[in-house]
C-alpha positions in Angstrom: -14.3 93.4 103.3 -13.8 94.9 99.6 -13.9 90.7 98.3 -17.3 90.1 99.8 -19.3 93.6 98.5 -17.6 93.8 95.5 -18.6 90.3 93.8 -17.7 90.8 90.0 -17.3 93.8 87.2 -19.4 94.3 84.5 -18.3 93.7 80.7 -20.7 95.0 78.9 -20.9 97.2 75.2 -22.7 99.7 77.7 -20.5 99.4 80.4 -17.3 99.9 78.0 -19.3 103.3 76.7 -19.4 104.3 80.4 -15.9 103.9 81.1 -14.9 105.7 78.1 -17.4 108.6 78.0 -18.1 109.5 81.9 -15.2 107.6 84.0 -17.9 105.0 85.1 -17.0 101.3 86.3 -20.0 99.0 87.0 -19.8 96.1 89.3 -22.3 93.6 90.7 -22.0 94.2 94.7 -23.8 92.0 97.1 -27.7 92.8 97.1 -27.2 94.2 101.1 -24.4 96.4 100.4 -25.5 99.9 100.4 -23.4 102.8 98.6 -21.0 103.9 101.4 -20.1 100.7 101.6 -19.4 100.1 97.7 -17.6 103.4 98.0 -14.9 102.1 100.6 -14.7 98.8 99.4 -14.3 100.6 95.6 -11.6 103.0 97.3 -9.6 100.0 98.9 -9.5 98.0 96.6 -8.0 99.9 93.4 -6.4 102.8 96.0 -8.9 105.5 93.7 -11.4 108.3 94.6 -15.0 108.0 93.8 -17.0 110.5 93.1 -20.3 109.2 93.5 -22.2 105.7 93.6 -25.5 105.1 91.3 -27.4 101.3 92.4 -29.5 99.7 90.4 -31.2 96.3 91.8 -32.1 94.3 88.2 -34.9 91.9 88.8 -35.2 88.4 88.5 -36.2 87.0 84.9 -37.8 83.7 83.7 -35.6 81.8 81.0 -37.0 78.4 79.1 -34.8 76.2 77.0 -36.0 73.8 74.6 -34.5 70.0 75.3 -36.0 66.6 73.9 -37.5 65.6 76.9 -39.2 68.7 76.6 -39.5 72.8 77.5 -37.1 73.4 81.1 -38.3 76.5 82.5 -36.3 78.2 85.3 -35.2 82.0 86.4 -32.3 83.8 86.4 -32.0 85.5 90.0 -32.0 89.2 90.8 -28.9 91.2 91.1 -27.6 94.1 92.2 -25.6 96.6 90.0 -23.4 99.8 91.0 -22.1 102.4 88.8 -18.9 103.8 90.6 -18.0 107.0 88.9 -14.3 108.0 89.7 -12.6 111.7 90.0 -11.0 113.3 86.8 -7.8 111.2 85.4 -8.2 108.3 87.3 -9.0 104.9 85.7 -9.3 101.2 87.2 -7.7 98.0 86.0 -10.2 95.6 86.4 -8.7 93.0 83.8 -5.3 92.7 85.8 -6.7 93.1 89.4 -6.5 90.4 91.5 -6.9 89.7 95.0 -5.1 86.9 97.2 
């Protein structure tokens, strides 16, 4: 269940100034997943309580690169973001987690 919300974790300057000022984790969760769901799939995951769940859906963006042939134009697809914020003294290991 927690493998299919939770799709990837953010590394980010901002992200790291979260974790280290207000105990806040961000991860990119499946856009249908709403924020019970990140919450359980959070808490069974890394075995923490959280406190609270902030979403943010970031929208799709156009991108162009320049090739010989010519300008490529394309997008970059929409996403959706959670901020987990976990209870006092707790902390995740996202570098080392891994799930078989």
């Amino acid at each position: 269940m927690s493998g299919n919300i939770l799709i990837k974790p953010v590394i980010s300057e901002k992200s790291e100034s979260l974790t280290a000022k207000g105990n806040q984790y961000t991860f990119v969760v499946d856009k249908s997943a709403n924020k019970l769901e990140i919450k359980k799939a959070v808490e069974a995951m890394f075995s923490t309580n959280v406190l609270a769940v902030n979403t943010v859906i970031v929208p799709a963006r156009m991108k162009s690169r320049n090739t010989r042939s010519g300008v490529i134009r394309g997008k970059v697809s929409s996403y959706k973001k959670a901020y987990v914020t976990l209870a006092e003294g707790e902390s995740l290991d996202i570098y080392n987690s891994t799930e078989e």
